[in-house]
C-alpha positions as CSV (number, residue, x, y, z in Angstrom):
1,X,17.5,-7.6,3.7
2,X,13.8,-7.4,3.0
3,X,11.3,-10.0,2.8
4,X,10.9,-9.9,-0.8
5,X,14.4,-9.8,-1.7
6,X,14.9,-13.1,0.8
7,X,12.2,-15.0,-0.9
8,X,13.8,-14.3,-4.8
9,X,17.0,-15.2,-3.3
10,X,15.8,-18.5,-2.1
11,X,14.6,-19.3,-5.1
12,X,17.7,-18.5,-6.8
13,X,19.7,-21.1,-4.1
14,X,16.5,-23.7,-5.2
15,X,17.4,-22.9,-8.9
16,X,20.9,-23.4,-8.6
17,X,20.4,-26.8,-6.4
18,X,18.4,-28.2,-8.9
19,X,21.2,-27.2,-11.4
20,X,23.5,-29.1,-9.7
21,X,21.7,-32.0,-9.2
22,X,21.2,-32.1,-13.0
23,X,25.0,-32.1,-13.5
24,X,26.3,-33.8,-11.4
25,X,23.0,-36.6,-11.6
26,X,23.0,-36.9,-7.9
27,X,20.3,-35.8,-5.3
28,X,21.7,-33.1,-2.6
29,X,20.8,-34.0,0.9
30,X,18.3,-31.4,1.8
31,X,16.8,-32.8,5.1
32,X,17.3,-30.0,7.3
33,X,15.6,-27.6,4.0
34,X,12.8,-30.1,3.8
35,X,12.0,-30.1,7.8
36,X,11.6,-26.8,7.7
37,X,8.8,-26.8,4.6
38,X,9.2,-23.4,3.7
39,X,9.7,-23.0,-0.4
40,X,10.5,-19.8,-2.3
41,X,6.7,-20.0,-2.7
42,X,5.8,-19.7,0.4
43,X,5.3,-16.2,0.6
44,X,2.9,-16.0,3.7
45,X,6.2,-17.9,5.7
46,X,8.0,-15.0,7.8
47,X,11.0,-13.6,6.9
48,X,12.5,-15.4,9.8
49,X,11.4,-18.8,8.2
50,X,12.7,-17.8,4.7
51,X,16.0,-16.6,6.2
52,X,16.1,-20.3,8.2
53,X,15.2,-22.0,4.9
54,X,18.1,-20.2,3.2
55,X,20.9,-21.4,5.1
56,X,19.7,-24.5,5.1
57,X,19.6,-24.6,1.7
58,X,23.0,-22.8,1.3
59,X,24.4,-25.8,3.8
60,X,23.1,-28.7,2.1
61,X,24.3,-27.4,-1.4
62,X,27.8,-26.3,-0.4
63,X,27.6,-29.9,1.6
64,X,27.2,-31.5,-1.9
65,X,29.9,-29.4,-3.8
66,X,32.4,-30.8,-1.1
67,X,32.1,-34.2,-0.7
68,X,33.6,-34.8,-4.7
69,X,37.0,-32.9,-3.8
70,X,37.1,-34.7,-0.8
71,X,36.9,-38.0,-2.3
72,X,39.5,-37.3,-4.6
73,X,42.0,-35.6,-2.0
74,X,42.5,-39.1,-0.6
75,X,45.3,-41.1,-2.1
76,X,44.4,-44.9,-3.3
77,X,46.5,-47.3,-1.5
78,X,48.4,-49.5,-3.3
79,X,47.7,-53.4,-2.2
């Protein structure tokens, strides 16, 4: 994958986590993403960096989009 084509696809991922934050009206943990402080509008960031930022991105939103099912997965108990 080129360069270019990594950095629109980044922000693409940042698009669709900030779409998900605005449905579901919860912040996704990005800490990893945010140590690395590389945004889609970095552009003078290597490829290497954007590729890094993009799985950490992927991570924290598929992280997010877990969690829900997760919660509702486990039975209630019954006191």
């Amino acid at each position: 994958m080129k360069k270019q084509e990594l950095i629109h696809l980044h922000g693409l991922l940042a698009e669709v986590g900030n779409y998900y934050e605005e449905c579901e009206a919860d912040e996704i943990s990005l800490d990893e993403y945010e140590e690395l402080g590389v945004r889609p509008t970095s552009i003078h960031k290597s490829k290497t960096d954007h590729k890094a930022a993009v799985f950490a991105l992927a991570g924290g939103i598929t992280s997010a989009m877990e969690e829900p099912e997760e919660q509702e997965a486990v039975p209630a108990q019954a006191d």
